[in-house]
C-alpha positions as CSV (number, residue, x, y, z in Angstrom):
1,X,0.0,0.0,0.0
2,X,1.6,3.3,-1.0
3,X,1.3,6.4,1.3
4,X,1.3,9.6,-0.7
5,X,1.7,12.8,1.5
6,X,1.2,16.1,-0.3
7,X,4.0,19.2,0.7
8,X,1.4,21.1,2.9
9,X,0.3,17.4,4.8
10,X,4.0,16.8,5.1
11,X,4.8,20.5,7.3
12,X,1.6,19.7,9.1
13,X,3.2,16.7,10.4
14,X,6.4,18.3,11.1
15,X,4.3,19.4,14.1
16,X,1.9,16.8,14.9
17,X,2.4,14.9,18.2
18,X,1.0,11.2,18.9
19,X,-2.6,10.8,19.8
20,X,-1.9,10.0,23.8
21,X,-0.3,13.1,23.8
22,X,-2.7,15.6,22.3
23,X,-5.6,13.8,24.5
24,X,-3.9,14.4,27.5
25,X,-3.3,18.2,26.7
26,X,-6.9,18.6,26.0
27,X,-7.9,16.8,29.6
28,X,-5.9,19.3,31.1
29,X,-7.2,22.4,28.8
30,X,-10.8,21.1,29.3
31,X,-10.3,21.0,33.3
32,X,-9.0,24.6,33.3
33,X,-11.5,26.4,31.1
34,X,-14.6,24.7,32.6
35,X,-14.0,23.5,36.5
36,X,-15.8,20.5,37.2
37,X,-18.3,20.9,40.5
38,X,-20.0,18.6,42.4
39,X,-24.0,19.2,42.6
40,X,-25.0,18.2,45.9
41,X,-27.8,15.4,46.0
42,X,-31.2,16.6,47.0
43,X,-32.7,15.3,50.0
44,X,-36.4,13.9,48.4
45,X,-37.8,13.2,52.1
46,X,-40.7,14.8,53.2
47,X,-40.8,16.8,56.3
48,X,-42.7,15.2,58.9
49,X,-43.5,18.7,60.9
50,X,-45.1,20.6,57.8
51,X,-48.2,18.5,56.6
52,X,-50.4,21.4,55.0
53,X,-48.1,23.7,52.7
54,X,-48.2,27.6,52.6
55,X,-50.0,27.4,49.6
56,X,-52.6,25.0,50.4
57,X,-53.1,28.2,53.8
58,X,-53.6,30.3,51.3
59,X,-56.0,28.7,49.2
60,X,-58.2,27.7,52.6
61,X,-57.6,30.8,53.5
62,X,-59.2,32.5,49.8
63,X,-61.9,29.8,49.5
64,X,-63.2,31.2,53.0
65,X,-63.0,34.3,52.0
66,X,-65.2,33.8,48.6
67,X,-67.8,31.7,50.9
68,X,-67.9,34.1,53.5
69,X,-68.5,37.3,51.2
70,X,-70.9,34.9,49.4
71,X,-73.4,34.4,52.5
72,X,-72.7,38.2,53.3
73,X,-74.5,39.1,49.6
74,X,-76.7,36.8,50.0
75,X,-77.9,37.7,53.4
76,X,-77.8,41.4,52.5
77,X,-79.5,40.7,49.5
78,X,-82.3,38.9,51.7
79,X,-82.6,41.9,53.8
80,X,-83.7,44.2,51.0
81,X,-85.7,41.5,49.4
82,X,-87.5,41.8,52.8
83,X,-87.7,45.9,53.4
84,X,-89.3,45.8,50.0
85,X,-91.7,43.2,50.9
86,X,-92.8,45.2,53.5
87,X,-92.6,48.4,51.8
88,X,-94.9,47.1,49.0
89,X,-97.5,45.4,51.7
90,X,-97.2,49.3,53.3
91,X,-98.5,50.8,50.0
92,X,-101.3,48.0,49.7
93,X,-102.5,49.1,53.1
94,X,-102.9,52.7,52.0
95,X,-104.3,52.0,48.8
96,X,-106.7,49.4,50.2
97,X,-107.6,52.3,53.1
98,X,-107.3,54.8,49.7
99,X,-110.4,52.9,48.1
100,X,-112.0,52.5,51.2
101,X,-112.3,55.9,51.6
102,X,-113.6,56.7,48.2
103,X,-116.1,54.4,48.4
104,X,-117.6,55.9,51.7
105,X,-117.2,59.4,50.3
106,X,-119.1,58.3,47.3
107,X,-121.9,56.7,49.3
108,X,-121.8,59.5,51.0
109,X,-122.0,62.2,48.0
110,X,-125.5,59.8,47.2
111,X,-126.9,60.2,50.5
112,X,-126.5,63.8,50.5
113,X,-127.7,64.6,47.1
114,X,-131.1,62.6,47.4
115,X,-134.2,64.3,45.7
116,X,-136.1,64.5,48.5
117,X,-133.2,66.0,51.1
118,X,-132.6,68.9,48.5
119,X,-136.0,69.1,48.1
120,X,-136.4,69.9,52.0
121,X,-133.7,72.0,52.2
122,X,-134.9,74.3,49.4
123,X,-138.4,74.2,50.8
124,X,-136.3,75.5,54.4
125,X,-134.9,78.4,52.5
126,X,-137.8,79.8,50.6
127,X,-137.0,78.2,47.4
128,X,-139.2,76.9,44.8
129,X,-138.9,74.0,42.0
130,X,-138.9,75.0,38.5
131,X,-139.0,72.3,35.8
132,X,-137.6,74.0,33.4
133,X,-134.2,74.9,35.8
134,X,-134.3,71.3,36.3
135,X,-130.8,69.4,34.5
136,X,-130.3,65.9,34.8
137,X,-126.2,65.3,34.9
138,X,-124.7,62.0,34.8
139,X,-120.7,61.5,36.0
């Protein structure tokens, strides 16, 4: 087998130095540019004296929040559901007493505009009937 080596393969080999050589060099070159540290092994034990995390306070801690501002609107929304109610009751009352009244002061209008009272009052006064003065108006 026949080895040819070119002029520029032959000055590179003028320099070249044997393989256990060059690895060793870049051992050493490798351990100086990048230092080689030890990462301490992480304990995966749990703690016995923590049971409930900070986060799952926290999230107690919201979720009672939320339910306890929940029964506050509800509560406060139950106590104006309930003023109304009464309010509106209130205002039944007076109308009811409202048409009451009417109803007496219309019976009462009747009574005191019957034929024969006006009649006895005009006769009291002095006054007479004339038919022809006489208008019928309905309401």
């Amino acid at each position: 087998m026949a080895v040819f080596i070119f002029a520029q393969d032959k000055q590179m080999m003028k320099y070249a130095m044997p393989a256990e050589q060059a690895a060793a060099q870049r051992k050493e070159s490798l351990a100086q540019s990048h230092p080689i540290t030890t990462v301490p092994k992480y304990n995966h034990e749990a703690k016995a004296s923590s049971f409930i995390t900070g986060k799952d306070i926290m999230l107690i801690v919201s979720s009672l929040l939320f339910c306890g501002l929940c029964i506050f609107f509800l509560i406060a929304s139950e106590n104006h559901l309930t003023q109304t109610s009464n309010e509106l009751q209130q205002t039944e009352r007076r109308l009811d007493d409202m048409a009451t009244d009417k109803s007496n002061l219309t019976q009462e209008a009747q009574e005191l505009s019957r034929y024969d009272r006006v009649m006895n009052i005009a006769k009291e006064h002095g006054l007479e009937m004339n038919e022809d003065n006489i208008r019928n108006v309905d309401k």
